[in-house]
C-alpha positions in Angstrom: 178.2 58.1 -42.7 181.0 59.6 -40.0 179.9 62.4 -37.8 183.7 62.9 -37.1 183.9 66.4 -35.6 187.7 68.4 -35.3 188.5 71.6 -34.2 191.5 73.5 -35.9 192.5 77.3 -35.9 192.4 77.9 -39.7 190.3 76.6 -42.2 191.4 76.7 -46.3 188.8 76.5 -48.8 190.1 75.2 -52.2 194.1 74.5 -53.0 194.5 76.7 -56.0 197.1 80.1 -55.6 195.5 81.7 -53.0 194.4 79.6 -50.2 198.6 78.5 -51.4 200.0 81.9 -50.5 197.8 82.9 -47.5 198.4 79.8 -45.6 202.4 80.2 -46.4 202.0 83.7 -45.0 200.8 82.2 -42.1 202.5 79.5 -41.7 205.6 82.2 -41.0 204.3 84.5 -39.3 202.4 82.1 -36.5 204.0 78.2 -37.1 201.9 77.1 -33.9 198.6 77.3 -35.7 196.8 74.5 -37.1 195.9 74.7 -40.7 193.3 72.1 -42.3 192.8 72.8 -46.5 189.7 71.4 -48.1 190.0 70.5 -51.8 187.4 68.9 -53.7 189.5 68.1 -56.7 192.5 65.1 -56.8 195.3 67.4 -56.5 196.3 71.1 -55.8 196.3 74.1 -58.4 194.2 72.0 -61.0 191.1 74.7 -61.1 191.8 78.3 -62.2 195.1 78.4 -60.7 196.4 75.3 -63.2 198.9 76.1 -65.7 196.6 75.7 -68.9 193.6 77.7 -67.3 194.9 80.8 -66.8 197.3 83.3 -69.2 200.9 83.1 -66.8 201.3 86.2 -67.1 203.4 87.8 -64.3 200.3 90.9 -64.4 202.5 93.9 -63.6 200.6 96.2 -66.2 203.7 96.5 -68.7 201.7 95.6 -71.9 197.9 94.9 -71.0 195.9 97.9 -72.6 193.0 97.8 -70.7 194.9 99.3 -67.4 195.5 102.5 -69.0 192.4 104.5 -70.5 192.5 107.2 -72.9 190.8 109.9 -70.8 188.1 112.1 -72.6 190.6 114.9 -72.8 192.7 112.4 -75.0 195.8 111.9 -71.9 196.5 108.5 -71.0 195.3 107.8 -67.4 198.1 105.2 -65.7 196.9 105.1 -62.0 195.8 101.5 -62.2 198.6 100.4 -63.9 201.0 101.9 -61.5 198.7 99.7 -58.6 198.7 96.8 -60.4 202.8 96.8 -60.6 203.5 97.5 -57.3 201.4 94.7 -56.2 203.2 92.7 -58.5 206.3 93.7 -57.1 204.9 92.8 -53.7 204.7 89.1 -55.1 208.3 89.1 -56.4 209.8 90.1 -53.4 207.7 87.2 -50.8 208.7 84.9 -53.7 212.5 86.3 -53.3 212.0 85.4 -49.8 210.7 81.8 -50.2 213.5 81.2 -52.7 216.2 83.3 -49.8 214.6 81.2 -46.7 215.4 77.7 -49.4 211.4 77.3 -49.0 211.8 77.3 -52.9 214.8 75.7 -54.5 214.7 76.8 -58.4 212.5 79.5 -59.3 212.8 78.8 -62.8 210.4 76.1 -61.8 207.6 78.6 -61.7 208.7 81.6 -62.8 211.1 82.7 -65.9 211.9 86.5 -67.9 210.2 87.1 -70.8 209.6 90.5 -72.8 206.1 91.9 -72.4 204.8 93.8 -75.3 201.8 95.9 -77.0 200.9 96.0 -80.0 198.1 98.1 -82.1 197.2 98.3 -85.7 195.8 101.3 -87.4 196.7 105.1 -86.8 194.6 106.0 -84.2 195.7 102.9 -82.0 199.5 103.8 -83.0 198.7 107.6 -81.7 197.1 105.8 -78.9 200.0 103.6 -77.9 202.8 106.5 -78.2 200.6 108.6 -75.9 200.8 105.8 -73.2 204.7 104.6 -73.9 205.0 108.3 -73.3 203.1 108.3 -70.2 204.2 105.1 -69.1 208.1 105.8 -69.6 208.3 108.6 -68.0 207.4 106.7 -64.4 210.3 104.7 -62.9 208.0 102.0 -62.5 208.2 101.1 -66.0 211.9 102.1 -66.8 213.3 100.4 -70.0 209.9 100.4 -72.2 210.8 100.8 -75.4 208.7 102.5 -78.7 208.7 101.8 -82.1 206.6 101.4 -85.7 209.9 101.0 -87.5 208.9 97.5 -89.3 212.8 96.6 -89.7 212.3 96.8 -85.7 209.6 95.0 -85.3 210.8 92.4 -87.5 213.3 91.8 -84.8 211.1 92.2 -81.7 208.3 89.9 -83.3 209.3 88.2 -87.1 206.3 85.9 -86.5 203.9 88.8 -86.2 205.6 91.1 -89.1 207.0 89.1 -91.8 204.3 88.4 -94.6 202.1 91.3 -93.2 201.0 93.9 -95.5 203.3 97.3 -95.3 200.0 99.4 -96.0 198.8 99.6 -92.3 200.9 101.4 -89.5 201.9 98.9 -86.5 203.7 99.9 -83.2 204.6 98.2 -80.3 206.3 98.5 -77.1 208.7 96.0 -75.5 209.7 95.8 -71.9 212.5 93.0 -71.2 211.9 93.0 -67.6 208.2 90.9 -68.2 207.7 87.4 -66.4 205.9 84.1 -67.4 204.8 82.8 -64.2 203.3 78.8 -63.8 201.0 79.1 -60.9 200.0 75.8 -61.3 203.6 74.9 -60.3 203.9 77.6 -57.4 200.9 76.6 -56.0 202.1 72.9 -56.0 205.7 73.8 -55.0 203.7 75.9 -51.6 201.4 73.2 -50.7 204.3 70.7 -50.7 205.8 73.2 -48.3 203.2 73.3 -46.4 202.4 70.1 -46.3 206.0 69.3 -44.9 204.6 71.6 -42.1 202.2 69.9 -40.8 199.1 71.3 -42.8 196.7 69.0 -43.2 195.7 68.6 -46.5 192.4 66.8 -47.5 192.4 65.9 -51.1 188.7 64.8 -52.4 186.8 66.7 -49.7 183.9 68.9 -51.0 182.9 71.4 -48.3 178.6 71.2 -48.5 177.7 74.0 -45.9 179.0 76.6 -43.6 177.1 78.0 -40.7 178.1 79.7 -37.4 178.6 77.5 -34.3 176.8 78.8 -31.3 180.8 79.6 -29.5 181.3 82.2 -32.6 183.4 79.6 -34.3 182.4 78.1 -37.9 181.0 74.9 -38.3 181.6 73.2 -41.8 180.1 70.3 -43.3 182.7 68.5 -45.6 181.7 65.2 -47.7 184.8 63.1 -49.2 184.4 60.9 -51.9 183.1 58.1 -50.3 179.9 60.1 -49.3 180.6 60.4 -45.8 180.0 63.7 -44.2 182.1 65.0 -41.3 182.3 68.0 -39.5 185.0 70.7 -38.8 185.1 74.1 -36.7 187.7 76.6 -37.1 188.4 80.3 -35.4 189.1 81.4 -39.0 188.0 80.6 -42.6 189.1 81.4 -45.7 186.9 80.7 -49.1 189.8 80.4 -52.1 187.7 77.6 -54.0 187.4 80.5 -57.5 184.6 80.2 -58.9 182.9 77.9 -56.4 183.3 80.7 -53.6 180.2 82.5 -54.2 178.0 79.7 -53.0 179.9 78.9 -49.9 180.0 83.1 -48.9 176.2 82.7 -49.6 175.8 79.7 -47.8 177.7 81.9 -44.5 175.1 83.9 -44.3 177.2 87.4 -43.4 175.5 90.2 -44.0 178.3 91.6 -46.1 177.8 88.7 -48.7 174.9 89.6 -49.6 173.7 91.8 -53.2 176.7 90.0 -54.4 176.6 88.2 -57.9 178.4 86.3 -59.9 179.1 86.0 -64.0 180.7 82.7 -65.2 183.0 83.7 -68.7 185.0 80.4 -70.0 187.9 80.8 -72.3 189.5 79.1 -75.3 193.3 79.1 -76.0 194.6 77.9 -79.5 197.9 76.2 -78.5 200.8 76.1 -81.3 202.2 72.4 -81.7 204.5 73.3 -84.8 208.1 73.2 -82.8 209.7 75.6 -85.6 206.7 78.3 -85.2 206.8 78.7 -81.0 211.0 79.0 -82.3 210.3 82.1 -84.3 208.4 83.8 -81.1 210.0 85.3 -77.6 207.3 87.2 -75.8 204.0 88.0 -74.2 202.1 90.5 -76.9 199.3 92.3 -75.8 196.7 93.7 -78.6 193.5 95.6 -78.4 189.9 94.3 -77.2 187.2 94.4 -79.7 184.3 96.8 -79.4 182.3 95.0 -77.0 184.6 92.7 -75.4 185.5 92.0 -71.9 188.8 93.0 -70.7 189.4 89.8 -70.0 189.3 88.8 -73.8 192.0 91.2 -74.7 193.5 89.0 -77.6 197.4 87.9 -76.9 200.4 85.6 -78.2 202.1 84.2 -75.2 205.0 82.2 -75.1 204.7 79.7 -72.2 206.9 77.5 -70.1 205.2 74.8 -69.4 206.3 71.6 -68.4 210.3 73.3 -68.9 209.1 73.5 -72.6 208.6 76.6 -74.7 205.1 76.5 -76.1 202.9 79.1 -77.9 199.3 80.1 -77.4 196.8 82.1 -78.5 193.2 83.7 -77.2 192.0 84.1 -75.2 188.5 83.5 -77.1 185.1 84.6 -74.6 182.6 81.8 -73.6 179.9 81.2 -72.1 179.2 78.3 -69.9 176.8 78.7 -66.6 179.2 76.6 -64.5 181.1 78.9 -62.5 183.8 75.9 -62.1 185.2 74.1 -65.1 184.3 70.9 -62.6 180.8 72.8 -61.7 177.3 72.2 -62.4 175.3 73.9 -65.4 172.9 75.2 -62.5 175.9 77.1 -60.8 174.0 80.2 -61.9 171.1 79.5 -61.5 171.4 78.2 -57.8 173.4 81.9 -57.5 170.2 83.5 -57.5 168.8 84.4 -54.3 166.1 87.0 -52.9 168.7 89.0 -52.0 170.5 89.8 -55.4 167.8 89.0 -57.6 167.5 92.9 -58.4 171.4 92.9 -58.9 171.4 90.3 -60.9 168.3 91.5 -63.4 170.1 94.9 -63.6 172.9 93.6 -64.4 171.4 91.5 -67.1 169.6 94.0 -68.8 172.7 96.5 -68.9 175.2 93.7 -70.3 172.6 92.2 -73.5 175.7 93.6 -76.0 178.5 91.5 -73.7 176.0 88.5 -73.7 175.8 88.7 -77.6 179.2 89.0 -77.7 179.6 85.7 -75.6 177.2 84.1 -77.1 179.1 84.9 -80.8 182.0 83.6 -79.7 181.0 80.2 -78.5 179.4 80.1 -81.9 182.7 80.4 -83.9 184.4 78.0 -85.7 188.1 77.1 -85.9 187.9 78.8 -89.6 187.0 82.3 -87.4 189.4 81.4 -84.8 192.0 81.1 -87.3 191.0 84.6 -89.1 191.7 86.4 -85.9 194.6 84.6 -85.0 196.1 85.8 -88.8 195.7 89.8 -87.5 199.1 88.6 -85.4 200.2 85.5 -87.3 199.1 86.5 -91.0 200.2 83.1 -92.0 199.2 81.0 -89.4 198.1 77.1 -90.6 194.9 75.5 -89.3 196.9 72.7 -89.2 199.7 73.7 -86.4 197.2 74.9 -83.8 194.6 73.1 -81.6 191.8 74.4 -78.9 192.5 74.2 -75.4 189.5 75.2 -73.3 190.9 77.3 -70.3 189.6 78.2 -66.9 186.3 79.4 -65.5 186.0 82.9 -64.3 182.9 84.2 -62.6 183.5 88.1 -62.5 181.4 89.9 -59.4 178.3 91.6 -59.7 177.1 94.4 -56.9 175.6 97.8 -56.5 178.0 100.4 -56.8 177.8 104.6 -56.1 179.2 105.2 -59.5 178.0 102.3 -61.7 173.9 101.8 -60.2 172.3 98.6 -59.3 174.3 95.3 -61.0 177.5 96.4 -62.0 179.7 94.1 -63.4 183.2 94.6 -62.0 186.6 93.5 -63.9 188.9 92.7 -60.6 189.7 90.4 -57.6 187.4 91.4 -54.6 188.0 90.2 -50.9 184.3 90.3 -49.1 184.9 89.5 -44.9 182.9 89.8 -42.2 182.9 92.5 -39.8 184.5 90.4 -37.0 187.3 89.0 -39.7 186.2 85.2 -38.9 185.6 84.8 -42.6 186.7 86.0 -45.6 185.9 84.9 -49.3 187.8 85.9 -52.5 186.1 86.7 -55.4 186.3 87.9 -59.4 189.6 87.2 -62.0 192.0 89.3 -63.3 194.7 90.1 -62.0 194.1 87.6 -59.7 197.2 85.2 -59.1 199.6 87.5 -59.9 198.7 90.5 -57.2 198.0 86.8 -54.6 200.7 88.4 -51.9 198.9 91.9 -52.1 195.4 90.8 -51.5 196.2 87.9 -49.2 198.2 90.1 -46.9 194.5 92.9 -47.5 193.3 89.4 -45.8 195.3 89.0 -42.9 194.9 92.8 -42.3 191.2 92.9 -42.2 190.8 89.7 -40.8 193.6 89.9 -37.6 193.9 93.5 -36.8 194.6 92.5 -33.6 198.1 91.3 -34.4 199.5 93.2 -37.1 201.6 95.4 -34.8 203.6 91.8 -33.6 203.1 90.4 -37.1 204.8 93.6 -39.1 208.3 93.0 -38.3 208.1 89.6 -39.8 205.6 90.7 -43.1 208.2 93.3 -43.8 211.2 90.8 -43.8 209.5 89.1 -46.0 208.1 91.9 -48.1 210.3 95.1 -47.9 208.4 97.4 -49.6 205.1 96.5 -46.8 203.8 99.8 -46.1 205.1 101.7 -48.0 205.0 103.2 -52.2 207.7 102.3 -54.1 207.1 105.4 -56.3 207.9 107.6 -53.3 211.0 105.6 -52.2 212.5 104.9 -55.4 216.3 103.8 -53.9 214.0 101.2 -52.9 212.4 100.2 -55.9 215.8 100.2 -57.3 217.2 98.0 -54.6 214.2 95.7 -55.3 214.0 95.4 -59.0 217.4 94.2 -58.7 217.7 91.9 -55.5 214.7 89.9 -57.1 215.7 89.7 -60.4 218.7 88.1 -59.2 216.8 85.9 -56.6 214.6 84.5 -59.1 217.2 84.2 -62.2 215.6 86.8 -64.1 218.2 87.8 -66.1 217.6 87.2 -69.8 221.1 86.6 -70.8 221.5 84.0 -68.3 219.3 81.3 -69.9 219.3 79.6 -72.9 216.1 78.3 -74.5 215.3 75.5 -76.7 
């Protein structure tokens, strides 16, 4: 047992994307302060952030459906996807930067072009889709989305998904060749290397038991390695990246502004192709529709991957349910989540979601047979024998009392909860997640250091352009963008060959 006791200015809870990007932002804008990250796993990125948990996709709202409701009047609402792709673009360009500054050497590491693409079955979906390409292609945000339900066109966007389907049903798609398949497993790795060359000290093994306030306004954490022993660090600032596992240690805080806060745990299931001559026949990231009841995070898609520098294929994601809110976690994560203060939340949320807990419920329940049948509405004929399961991160969506949703609303989205003073901050939820990282960790920095964002912003906006400002309503500087990181991070299609 050590009662060791150290004193550092900023304190990183989990090494997955997050705590990755916000201690890189830090590291350049103030090199002098100390950093101390607390993992409890062997190695960085392994949790949610890891390469096989999560879908890669560079989330910049080009082919997920879910971003862009059909509104009761039957127009296609496109306000979230137009703030989901400028925080994307936020990303691109602080990745540019790390790439420019030779903090990364080869992007292609992480990050490589791929078409993103929709596609819907049936006519009201293929009404559906035109109405948003429509919408969608119309904004310069989305420039170069293309339409069609021509199936000699679709045979050469997809073959894999048209050939041996049945001509009776209408099918559209879009295709927009400026999507990205982004490893955050390997960014995260590649920043913590980097940071690690910087003096950050990294503590591997380190699971962080408590957090409390120390009686100088400071926080006072109680972090157990491995071997059991228990030692004890204060910092000015902390940040709670550890996924899942965050909601405990905001509980544990105490700030008021963490409490009536709840948490969800949904697992996922990837099929993953391992025929070489069927991930050959398919070059894209297609989006379809969720089923009636479904979480948006279920939206069913075929994803090529690079993983590993290999093509690969997969397929899913299929819902679970799993109370663990870690795929390391205890089956009494929820449980333990439960606390006077959110029981209410918690119950209401229970009894409004029975048809998305059925749903969950259904889905662990399915065979590979069933797996297979859904996989056939975009493979029609996929072999049982040329996929295998791969079970996929944890996600534990929020829970909280909102104006327009009542008690226990269950939100879809990545929340940042801080206390008043910013000496604390804790992210929570899933999707979009890693791919809008820069956009909320720079929400962190701003609602957490107030006090030195007018001698921080020259430096944020060398590394991020856009910082401050719309690209929709500067669009010379969209332009400019799109193209400088394109080129930065070898985005150009024709440049690359693939096996």
């Amino acid at each position: 047992m050590s009662n060791r006791e150290t004193k550092t200015d900023v304190i990183l809870i989990g090494a997955g994307i997050m705590s990755a990007t916000l201690g890189t932002l830090l590291k350049e804008l103030v090199p002098e302060w100390e950093i101390t990250v607390f993992e409890k796993l062997e190695n960085a990125g392994d949790e949610s952030s890891n390469e096989w948990n999560n879908a890669g996709t560079g989330h910049a709202a080009l082919c997920e459906l879910n971003y862009t409701a059909q509104k009761p009047d039957g127009s296609i609402d496109i306000s979230k996807a137009i703030e989901i792709n400028e925080q994307f673009q936020v990303s691109m360009q602080f990745w540019s930067y790390l790439v420019n500054s030779k903090l990364i050497r080869n992007p292609q590491d992480f990050i490589m072009p791929l078409p993103h693409m929709s596609m819907v079955q049936g006519e009201e979906n293929v009404a559906f889709l035109k109405k948003r390409f429509e919408a969608m292609s119309n904004n310069p945000l989305f420039q170069g989305m293309e339409f069609s339900d021509d199936p000699a066109k679709l045979m050469e966007w997809i073959p894999l998904i048209i050939q041996d389907r049945p001509s009776n049903e209408p099918i559209a798609a879009t295709k927009i060749d400026s999507g990205t398949d982004v490893n955050f497993g390997a960014l995260t790795r590649i920043l913590f290397d980097h940071l690690k060359s910087k003096n950050v000290n990294m503590k591997y093994k380190h699971s962080v038991d408590n957090i409390k306030r120390a009686s100088d306004g400071s926080w006072e954490l109680k972090v157990r390695n491995d071997r059991g022993n228990v030692e004890r660090h204060h910092a000015k600032f902390v940040f709670i990246g550890g996924g899942g596992g965050s909601l405990h240690l905001l509980q544990k805080s105490g700030i008021p502004e963490g409490k009536h806060i709840g948490g969800f745990p949904v697992s996922g299931i990837f099929m993953v192709c391992k025929n070489p001559d069927v991930v050959a026949q398919h070059h894209a990231k297609v989006y379809g529709k969720a089923k009636l009841g479904a979480p948006p995070m279920s939206v069913p898609h075929l994803d090529t991957r690079f993983i590993d520098n290999k093509k690969s294929l997969l397929f899913g994601p299929f819902a679970g349910f799993s109370p663990k809110f870690l795929k390391t976690g205890s089956m009494f994560d929820l449980v333990t989540s439960v606390k006077p203060d959110n029981l209410v939340t918690m119950l209401s949320a229970g009894a409004k979601n029975m048809s998305l807990t059925k749903y969950l419920i259904e889905q662990v329940m399915l065979s590979k047979e069933k797996r297979m049948e859904e996989l056939r509405e975009f493979i029609p004929n996929a072999k049982i024998e040329d996929w295998d399961l791969v079970v996929a991160g944890q996600r534990v969506q929020v829970i909280k009392d909102t104006v327009a949703g009542g008690k226990g609303t269950l939100q879809f989205g990545t929340e940042v909860i801080n206390a008043a003073d910013g000496s604390i901050a804790a992210l929570l939820g899933a999707s979009p997640g890693a791919s809008t990282a820069v956009h909320v960790m720079l929400e962190v920095i701003n609602k957490c250091f107030p006090q030195h964002m007018k001698e921080w912003e020259p430096k944020i906006k060398e590394m991020i352009p856009s910082y401050g400002l719309s690209l929709l309503e500067n669009l010379d500087l969209l332009h400019e963008i799109h193209t400088s990181t394109a080129e930065t991070l070898a985005l150009k299609e024709k440049e690359l060959a693939y096996s």
